[in-house]
C-alpha positions as CSV (number, residue, x, y, z in Angstrom):
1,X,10.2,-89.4,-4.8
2,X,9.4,-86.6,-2.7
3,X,6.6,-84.9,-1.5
4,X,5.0,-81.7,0.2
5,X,1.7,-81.1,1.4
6,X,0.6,-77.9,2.4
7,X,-2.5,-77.8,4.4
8,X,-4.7,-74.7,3.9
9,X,-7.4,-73.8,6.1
10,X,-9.8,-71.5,4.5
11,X,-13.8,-71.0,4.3
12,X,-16.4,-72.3,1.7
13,X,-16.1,-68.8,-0.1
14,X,-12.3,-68.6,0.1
15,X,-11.7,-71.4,-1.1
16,X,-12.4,-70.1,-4.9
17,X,-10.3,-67.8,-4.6
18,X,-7.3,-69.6,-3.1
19,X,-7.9,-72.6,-6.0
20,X,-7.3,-70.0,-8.5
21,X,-4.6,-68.1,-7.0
22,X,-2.6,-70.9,-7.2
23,X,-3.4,-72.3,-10.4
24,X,-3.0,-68.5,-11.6
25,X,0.7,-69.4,-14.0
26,X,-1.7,-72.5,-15.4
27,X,-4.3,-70.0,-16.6
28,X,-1.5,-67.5,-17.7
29,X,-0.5,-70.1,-19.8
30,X,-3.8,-71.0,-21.2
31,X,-4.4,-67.1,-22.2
32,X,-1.1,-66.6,-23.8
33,X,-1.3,-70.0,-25.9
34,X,-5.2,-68.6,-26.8
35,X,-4.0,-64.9,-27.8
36,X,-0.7,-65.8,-28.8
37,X,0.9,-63.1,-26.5
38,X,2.5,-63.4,-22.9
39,X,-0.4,-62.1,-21.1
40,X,-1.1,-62.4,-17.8
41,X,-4.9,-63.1,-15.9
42,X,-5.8,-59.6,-13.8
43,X,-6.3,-60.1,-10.4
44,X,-9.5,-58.3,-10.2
45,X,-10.4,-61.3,-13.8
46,X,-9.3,-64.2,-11.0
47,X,-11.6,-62.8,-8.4
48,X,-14.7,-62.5,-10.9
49,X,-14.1,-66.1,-11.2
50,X,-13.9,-67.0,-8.1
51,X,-17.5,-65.2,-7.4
52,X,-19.1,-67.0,-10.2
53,X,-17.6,-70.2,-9.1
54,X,-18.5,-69.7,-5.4
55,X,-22.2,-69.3,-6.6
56,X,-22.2,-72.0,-8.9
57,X,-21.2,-74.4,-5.5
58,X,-23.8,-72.4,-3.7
59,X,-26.4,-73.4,-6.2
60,X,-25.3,-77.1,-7.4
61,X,-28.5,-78.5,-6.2
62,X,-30.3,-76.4,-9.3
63,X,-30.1,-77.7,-12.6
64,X,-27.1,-76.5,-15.1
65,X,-29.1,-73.6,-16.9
66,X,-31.2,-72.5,-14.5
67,X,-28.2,-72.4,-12.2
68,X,-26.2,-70.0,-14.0
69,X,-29.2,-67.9,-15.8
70,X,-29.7,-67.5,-11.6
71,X,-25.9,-66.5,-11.1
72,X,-25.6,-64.1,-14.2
73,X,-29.1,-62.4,-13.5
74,X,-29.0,-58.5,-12.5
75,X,-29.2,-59.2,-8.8
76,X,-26.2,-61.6,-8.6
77,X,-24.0,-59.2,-11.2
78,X,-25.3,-56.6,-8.0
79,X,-23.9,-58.8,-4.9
80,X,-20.9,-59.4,-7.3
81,X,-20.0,-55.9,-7.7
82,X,-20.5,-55.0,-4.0
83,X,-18.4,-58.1,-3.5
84,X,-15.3,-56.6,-5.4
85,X,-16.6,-52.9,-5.3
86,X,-16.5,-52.2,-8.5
87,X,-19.6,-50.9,-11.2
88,X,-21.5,-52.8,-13.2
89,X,-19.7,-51.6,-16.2
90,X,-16.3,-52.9,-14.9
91,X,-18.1,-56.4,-14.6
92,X,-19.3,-56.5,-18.3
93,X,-16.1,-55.5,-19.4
94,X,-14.6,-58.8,-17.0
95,X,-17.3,-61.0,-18.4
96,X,-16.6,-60.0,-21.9
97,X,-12.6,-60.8,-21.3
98,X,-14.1,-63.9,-20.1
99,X,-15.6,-64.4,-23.1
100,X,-13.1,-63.8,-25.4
101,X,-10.7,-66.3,-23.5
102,X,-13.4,-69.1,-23.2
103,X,-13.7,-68.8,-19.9
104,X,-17.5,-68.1,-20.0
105,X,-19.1,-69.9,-22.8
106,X,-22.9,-69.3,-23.3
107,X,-23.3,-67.6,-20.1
108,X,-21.8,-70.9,-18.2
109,X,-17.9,-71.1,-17.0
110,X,-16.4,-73.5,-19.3
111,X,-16.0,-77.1,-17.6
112,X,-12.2,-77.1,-17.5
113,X,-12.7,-74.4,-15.3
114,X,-15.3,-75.8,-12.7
115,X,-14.1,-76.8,-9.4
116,X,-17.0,-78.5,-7.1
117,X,-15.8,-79.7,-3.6
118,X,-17.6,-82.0,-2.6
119,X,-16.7,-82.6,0.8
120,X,-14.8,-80.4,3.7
121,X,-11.6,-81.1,1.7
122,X,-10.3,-80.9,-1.8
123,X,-6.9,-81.6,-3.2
124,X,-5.2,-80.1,-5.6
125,X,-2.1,-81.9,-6.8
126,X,1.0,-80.7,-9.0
127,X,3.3,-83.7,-10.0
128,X,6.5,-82.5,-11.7
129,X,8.1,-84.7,-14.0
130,X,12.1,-83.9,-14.1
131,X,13.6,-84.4,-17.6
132,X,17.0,-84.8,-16.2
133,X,17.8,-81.2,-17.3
134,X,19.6,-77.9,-15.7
């Protein structure tokens, strides 16, 4: 059995966005079994993501609601358009793609697609199983 680690050294706010980069083909696949099409997750989609989950880390210590009514409130939507300059409109339009794949489910990312480090490091791990095939 062989293995590969890649070490990646990154910041707190990087780190979203570098989770879901790489698990980017996992959500494509999530989308296109949802619509029924082979679509693909925008980039500009991952990095709205990645915001939201950066702020939902940044606030952990609040309580689940009050948490994300805090991260989807007009200010936040403000720091996470300056973020990725782009307008406010762009971002409802993200949040309602969001939406329609179950992404964002009453104003909350959907747990499958938390990610909470709770230390300096976190793993992520792909094990391939071979079927013996070419």
């Amino acid at each position: 059995m062989g293995n590969e680690i890649l070490q990646i050294k990154t910041s707190e706010k990087k780190f979203f966005l570098q989770y879901l980069m790489l698990k980017k083909p996992i959500f494509d696949m999530y989308i296109s079994s949802l619509t029924g099409k082979n679509e693909q997750m925008p980039a500009k989609l991952i990095h709205v993501v990645a915001e939201l989950l950066y702020y939902n880390h940044k606030y952990a210590n609040l309580e689940d609601n009050e948490r994300w009514e805090k991260i989807f409130n007009r200010n936040h939507r403000s720091m996470i358009c300056n973020n990725l300059s782009i307008k406010d409109s762009q971002l409802n339009t993200y949040f309602t793609m969001l939406r329609n794949y179950k992404v964002i489910v009453n104003n909350m990312i959907g747990k499958p697609f938390v990610v909470s480090p709770d230390s300096k490091e976190y793993e992520l791990v792909f094990k391939f199983s071979l079927n013996g095939e070419k």
